[in-house]
N, C-alpha and C positions, 0 to 999 in steps of 0.2 A: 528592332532595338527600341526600349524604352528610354523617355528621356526623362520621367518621373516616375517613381515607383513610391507607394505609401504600403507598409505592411502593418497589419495590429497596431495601429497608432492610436495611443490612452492619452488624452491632455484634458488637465482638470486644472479651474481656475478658481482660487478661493476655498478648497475642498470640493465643490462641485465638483464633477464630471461631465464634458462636452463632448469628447469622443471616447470610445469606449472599445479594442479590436478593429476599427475605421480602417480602412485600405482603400487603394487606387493608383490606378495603371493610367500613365501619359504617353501616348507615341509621338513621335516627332508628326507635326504638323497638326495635329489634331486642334480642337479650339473646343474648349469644354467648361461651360457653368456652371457654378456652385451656388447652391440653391439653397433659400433651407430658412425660416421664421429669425425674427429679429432674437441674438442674444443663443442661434443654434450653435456658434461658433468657426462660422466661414470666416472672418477677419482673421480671428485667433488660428485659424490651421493658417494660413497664406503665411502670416508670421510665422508659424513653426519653419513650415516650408522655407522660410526667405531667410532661417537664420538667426532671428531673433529670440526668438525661446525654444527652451530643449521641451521634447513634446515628454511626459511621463512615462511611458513606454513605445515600443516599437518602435519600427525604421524607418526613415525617410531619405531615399538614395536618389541620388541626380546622378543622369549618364557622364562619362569621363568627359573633361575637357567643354561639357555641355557651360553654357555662361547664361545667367539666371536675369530678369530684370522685374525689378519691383519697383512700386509705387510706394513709399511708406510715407513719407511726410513731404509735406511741402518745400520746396526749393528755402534754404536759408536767406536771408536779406546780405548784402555786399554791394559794392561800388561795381563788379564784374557786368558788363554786359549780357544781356540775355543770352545770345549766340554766343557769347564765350563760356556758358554758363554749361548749355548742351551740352557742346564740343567736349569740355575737363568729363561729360562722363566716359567718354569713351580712353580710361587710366593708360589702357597699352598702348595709343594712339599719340596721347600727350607724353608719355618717360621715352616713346623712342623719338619723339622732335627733340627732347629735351638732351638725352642720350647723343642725338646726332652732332652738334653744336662742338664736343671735344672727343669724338669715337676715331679712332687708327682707322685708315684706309679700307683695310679688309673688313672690321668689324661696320663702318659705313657701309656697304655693298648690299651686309646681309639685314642693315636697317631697311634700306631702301626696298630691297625686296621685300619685307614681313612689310614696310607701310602700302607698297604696293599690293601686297593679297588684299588687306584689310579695307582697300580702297579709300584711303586717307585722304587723297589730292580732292575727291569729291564731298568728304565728309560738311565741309563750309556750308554745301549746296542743300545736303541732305536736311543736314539740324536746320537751316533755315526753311528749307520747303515745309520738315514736320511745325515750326514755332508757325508757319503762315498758315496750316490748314488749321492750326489751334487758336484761331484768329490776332494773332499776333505781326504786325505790317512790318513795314522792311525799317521805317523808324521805331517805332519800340524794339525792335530788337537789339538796337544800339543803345538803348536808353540800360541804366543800370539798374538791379533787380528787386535792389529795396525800396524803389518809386511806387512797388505792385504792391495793391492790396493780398490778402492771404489767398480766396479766392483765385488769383490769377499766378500766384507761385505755385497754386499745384497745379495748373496747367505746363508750367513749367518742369516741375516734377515731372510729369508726365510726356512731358518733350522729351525730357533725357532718357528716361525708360524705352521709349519708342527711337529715340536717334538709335539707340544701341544695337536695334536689332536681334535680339536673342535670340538663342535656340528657345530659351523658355519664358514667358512673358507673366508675371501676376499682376493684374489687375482687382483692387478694388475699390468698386463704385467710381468706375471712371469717366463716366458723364456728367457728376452731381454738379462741377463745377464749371460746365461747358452750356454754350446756349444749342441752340437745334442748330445751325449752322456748321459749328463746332464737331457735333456728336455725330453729323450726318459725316462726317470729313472721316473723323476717325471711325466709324463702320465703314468704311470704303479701306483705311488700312488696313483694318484688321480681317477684312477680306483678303487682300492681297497679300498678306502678311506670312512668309512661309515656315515660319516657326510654328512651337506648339502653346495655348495659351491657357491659362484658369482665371476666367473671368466671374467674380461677384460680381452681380447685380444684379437688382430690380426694375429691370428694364425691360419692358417686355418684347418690346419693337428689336431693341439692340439684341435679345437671347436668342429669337425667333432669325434673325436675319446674318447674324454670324454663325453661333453655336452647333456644333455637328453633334455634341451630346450634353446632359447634361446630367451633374453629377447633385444628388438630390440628398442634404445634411439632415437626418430626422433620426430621432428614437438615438440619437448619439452613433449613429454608424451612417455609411455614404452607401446610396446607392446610385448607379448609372446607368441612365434609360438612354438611345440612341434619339437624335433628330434635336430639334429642336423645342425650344419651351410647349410651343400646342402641342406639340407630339407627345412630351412630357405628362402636359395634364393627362390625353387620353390614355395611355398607358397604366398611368398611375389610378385612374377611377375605374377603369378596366379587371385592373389588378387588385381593387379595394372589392369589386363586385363579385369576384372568383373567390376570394378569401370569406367572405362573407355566408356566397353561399355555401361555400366547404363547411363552416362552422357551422351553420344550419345543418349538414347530415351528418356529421359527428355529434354535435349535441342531441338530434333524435335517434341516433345508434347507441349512445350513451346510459340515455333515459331507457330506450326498450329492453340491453342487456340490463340495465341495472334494476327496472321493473321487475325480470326475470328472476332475480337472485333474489332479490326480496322476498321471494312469493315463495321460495322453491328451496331456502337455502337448508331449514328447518328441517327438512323433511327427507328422510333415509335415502328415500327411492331415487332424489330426483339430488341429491350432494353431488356425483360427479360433477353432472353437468354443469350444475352451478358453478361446482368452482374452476370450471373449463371457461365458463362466459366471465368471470373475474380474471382470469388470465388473457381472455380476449378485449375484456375494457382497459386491462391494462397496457395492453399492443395498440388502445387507438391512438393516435396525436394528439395533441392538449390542444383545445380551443384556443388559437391565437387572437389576441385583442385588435380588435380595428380602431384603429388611433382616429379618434374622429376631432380635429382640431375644433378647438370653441370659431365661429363664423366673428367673422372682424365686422364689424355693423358701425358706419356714423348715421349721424342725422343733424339735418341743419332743421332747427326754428321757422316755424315758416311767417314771413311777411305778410303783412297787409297790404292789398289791393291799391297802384299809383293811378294813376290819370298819365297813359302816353304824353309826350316822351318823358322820362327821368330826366334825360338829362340830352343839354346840346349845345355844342358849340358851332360858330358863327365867323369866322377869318380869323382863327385867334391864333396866335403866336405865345411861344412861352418859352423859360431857360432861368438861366441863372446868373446873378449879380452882372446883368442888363446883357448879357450874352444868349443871343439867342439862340435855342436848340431844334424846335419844331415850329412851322408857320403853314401859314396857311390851312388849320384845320376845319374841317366842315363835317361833322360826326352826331349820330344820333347815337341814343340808348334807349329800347326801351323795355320794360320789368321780362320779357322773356328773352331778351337777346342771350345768347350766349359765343361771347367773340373772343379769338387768342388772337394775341398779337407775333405775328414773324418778323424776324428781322435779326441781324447779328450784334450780341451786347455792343454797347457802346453808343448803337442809332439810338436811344431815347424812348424804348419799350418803358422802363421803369419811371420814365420824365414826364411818357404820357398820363401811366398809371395812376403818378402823384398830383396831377393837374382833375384827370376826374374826379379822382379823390377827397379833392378841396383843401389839397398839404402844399399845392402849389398854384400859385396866382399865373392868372393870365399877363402877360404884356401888352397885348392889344386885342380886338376882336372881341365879341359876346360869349361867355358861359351861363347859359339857364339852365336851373338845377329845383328839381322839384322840391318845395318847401319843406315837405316829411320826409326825404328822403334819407333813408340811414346807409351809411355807408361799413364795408366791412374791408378791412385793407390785412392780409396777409404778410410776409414775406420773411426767408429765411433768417436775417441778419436781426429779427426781432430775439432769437436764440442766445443772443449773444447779451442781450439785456435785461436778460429774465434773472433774479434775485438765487444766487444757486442754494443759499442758507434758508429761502423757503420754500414754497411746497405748493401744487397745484391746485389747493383747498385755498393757501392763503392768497394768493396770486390773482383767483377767481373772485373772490371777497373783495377783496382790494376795487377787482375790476366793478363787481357790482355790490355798492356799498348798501344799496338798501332789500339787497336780497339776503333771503334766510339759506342758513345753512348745508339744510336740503334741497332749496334752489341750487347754490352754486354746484353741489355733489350730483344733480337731476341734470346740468350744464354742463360739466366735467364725464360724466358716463354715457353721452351719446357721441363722446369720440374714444370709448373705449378704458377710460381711465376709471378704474374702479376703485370699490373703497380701500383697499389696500395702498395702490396706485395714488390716490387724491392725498395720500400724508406723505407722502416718500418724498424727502429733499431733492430738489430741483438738479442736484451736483449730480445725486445716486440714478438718475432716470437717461437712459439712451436718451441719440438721435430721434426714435421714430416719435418714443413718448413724447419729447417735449415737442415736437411738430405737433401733436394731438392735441397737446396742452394747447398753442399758437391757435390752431382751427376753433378750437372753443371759446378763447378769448376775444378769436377772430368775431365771431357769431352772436356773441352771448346779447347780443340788442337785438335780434332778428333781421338782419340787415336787409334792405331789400337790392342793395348793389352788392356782389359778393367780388373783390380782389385778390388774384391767388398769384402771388410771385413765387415761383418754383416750388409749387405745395409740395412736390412730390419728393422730394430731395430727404433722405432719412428714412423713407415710409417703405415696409418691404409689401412686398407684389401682393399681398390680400388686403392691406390697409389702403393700396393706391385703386385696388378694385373698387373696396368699399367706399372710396372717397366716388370714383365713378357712378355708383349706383345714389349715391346721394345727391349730387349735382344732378342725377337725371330727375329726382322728386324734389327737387327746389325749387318752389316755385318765384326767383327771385331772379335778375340779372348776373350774369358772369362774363370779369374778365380775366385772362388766364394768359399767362408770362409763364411757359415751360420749354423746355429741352425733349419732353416724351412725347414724342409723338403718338402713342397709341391714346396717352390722353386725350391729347387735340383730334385724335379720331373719333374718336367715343363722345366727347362734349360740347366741342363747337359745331356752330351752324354759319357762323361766317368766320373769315381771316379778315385781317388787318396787316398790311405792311407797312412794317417802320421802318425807312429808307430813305436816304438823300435829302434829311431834314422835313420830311416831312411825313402823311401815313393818309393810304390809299384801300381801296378796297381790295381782295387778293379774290380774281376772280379763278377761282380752283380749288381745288383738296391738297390735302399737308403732303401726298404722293404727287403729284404733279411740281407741288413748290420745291419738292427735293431733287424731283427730274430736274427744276430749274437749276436750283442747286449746281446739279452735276456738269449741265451745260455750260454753265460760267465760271468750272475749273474745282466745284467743289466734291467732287469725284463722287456722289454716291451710284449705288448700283443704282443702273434705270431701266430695272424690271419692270413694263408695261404691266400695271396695275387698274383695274375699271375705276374710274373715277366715283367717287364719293360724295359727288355734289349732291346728284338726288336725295342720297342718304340724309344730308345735313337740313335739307329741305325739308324732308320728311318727319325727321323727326320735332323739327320746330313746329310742324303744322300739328304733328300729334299732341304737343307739348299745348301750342294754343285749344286745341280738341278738346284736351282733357283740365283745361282750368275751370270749365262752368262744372265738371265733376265732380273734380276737389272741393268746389265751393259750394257746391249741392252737400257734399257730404258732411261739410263742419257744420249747415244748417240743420241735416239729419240729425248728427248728433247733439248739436246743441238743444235740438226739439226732444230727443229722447231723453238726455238729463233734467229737463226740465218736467217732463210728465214722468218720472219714476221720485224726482223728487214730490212731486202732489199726491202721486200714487201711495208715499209712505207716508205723510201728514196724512191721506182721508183712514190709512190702514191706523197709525196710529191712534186718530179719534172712534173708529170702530172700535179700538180695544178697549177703551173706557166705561164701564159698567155706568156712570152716570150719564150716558146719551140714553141708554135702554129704560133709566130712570124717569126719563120725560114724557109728556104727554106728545113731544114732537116726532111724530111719525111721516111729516113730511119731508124733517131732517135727515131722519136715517134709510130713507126713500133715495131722497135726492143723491146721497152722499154713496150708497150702493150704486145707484144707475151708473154716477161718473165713474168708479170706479170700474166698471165694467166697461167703460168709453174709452176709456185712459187704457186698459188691457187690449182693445181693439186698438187705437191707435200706434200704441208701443210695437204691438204685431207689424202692423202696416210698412212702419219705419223701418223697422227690425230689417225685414223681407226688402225693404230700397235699400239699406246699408249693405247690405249682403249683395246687391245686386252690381251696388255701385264700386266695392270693396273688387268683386270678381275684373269688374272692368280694367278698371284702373290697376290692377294685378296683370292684367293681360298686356294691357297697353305696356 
């Protein structure tokens, strides 16, 4: 039995067209993600799906009696307590207590029995266990719900979708607003979880570790590969290489019958045939197009060279209006570290962040901070105070007032935002855009500290890669506050726990802190995984390897700009009919020799750039 079914489903937003003929088949239990470039239209189908808009054409059937649960906005603000907040989602649960209060005898009986299926008497247990794995303690859950910022009501959103327990579950982007803590809890649900689920996200850790399939939104139709996300890519590049070369023998069958006819068509003797092999070009299959997405590419600016450490603090204590949050810290930094901080929101990962920062004063204790050091500070809630009447041109101006135009546009396009992109109103630009915008503005002084409060949050899976490949050629400091762990695999080389008011070193990998996790009730799976320490080691030490590289190379180049500029003045004064005028033949002696020195030396270079290019491509 199916408990979703999509048939020819057409949904077109604005005139566009987002799905086009689209189908997909849900069986009960199944847990399947939706995949697909920012703006393919995964949000917009889960709303079709959940009810909210009629799709343009075809059907979208849920099995009989099947109970649907969506995430759509965030919990509204009221006086109601959290835990009462859950509990009202479950509508048949609250009208038969309510029912019960003036029901006849008999009609009581048959209450009692329906709260008894639905397992009502437990339900208290249930909504509070799900609000405590969503980091929410046994006090905020009596606290009322308009206390919570937005952030922490769609947690609550999210409680009640999951209190409900559905046959069918839509999810989307359900960790953006969860710390690693959080996100690890709920992949432990949603393992255990024995409904069927469609989960968006860009999550690659979370795809890979729930997902049995994944359902892939492109070219305006869905397609559904088995396994999880890896299994996904390889399939799909599998699949891109089989089509490929299929169009390599149809386009050379193409060419050689239609060579054929060309040559033959004219001529008496040989007309059958020919138009036997037009009838045969016409029987071949049309060369299908291999969608080759544009590659999502950042780059960060790179920094000037500090004098170990950046930065370091010395028994310092810190908080707010004399409240103190973290003490005791003894913390270095220095220009290669690359450190995430673990801990569950609320210990003072963000408190720490703003203190390195220089946004937050010490209480007591030493902070030395390197005199040039520039710092780059991140973080979502910058989104929210971006000018939406202007535009990622003016925004970048603003930010660097004494840069030219084509600066800011040359600032603006190494996160992707191009020239179409840099005039478009800040209102009209998604999520992922304006995060791209935030990185740029983040950057735009060459920082050599870089802060990243939940960079990933908006960015779909090729922009979060590409943000990955660029933090590995940064040659600047990283600290990094996220919920994905496959980032914190990818980029750090040490942890930081922020914990019991203060922040230690985590001596492990982000798989080992999650086994911690699961030991002290945070339920994730603790699939024996090899640890990753050496990994993080290793790549630090490459990272240190390759800095005399990097720095040989900008000397390369900056030596080779400078002899092709000489090279073109001596070329220039060679073209001048009045040097050959002179009697000075020493001059145009001299000025040919160099210029033949200048040609060897630019060789020389050429051949170390290239050497040093391959390197550092390897590494």
């Amino acid at each position: 039995m199916t408990v979703l079914a999509l048939q020819d489903i057409t949904i077109r937003v604005a005139g566009r067209p987002l799905l086009e003929g689209a189908g997909l088949m849900l069986d009960p239990g199944r847990k399947v993600g939706l995949v697909g470039r920012n703006g393919a239209g995964k949000s917009t189908l889960l709303r079709a799906i959940a009810g909210e808009l009629e799709p343009d054409g075809g059907t979208i059937r849920l099995s009989a009696r099947a109970r649907m649960g969506y995430v759509a906005q965030e919990a509204p603000g009221s006086d109601e307590a959290l835990l009462d907040v859950v509990l009202a989602a479950d509508t048949e649960r609250a009208a038969l207590l309510a029912e019960l209060d003036t029901a006849r005898p008999e009609r009581a009986g048959e209450i009692h029995e329906r709260l008894a299926a639905i397992r009502a008497d437990s339900a208290p247990a249930r909504a509070a266990t799900v609000l405590s794995g969503l980091g929410f303690d046994a006090a905020a859950q009596a606290r009322p719900i308009r206390e919570f910022s937005g952030g922490w009501r769609m947690r609550v959103a999210l409680a009640r979708a999951l209190f409900l327990e559905p046959d069918l579950l839509l999810l989307d982007e359900p960790t953006n607003h969860l710390d690693l803590e959080a996100a690890t809890w709920l992949e432990s649900w949603l393992l255990r979880f024995s409904g069927a689920v469609l989960l968006v996200s860009h999550d690659r850790y979370l795809l890979d570790r729930v997902a049995d399939g994944i359902a892939h939104l492109d070219q305006r139709r869905i397609t559904l590969y088995a396994g999880g996300f890896e299994s996904f890519l390889r399939i799909k590049a599998e699949r891109q290489a089989q089509q490929l070369a299929s169009n390599a023998r149809v386009t050379l069958e193409r060419q050689r019958i239609q060579g054929f006819v060309d040559r033959f068509r004219a001529k008496a003797s040989k007309a059958r045939q020919a138009q036997s092999r037009l009838k045969a070009l016409e029987r071949l299959p049309p060369v299908e197009a291999v969608i080759e997405d544009t590659p999502t590419r950042f780059a960060f600016p790179e920094p000037g060279e500090l004098p170990p450490p950046i930065l370091q603090l010395e028994a310092v204590s810190t908080g707010y209006d004399g409240r103190t949050i973290l003490r005791g810290l003894n913390l270095r930094l220095d220009q290669e570290d690359r450190v995430a901080l673990l801990g569950a929101n609320g210990n003072g990962k963000s408190t720490l962040a703003k203190l390195i920062a220089g946004r937050l004063a010490a209480m007591t204790g030493d902070v030395t901070r390197s005199a040039k050091m520039r710092v780059g500070y991140f973080a979502q809630h910058q989104a929210e105070e971006l000018d939406l009447s202007g535009t990622p041109l003016s925004h970048m101006a603003a930010a660097l007032p004494a840069a030219t135009e084509t600066q800011c546009r040359s600032q603006l396009a190494r996160f992707g935002l191009d020239v179409e992109r840099a005039t478009t109103r800040i209102g009209a630009l998604s999520g992922g855009e304006k995060a791209r915008l935030l990185l740029a503005l983040t950057t735009r002084d060459a920082p050599h500290l870089l802060i990243l409060d939940e960079p990933t949050n908006h960015l779909d899976i090729d922009a979060r890669e590409a943000l990955v490949k660029a933090l590995a050629d940064y040659a600047g400091a990283v600290l990094l506050i996220t919920h994905d762990a496959h980032l914190v695999e990818l980029v750090a080389d040490r942890l930081w726990l922020v914990a019991d008011g203060t922040v230690r070193p985590f001596d492990g990998d982000i798989s080992e802190y999650r086994a911690l996790l699961a030991e002290r009730g945070g339920g994730a799976r603790t699939d024996t995984a090899p640890t990753r320490r050496d990994d993080r080691r290793d790549r630090a030490e490459a990272r240190a390897a390759m800095a005399p590289m990097r720095a040989r190379l900008k000397h390369v180049e900056a030596a080779m700009d400078k002899l092709n500029a000489e090279a073109a003045t001596i070329t220039e004064a060679l073209a001048n009919p009045k040097l050959y005028e002179t009697a000075k033949s020493d001059l145009l002696a001299r000025a040919t020799q160099r210029q033949a020195a200048i040609a060897r030396e630019v060789a020389a270079l050429e051949e170390e750039w290239l050497e040093l290019t391959e390197k550092l491509e390897a590494a």
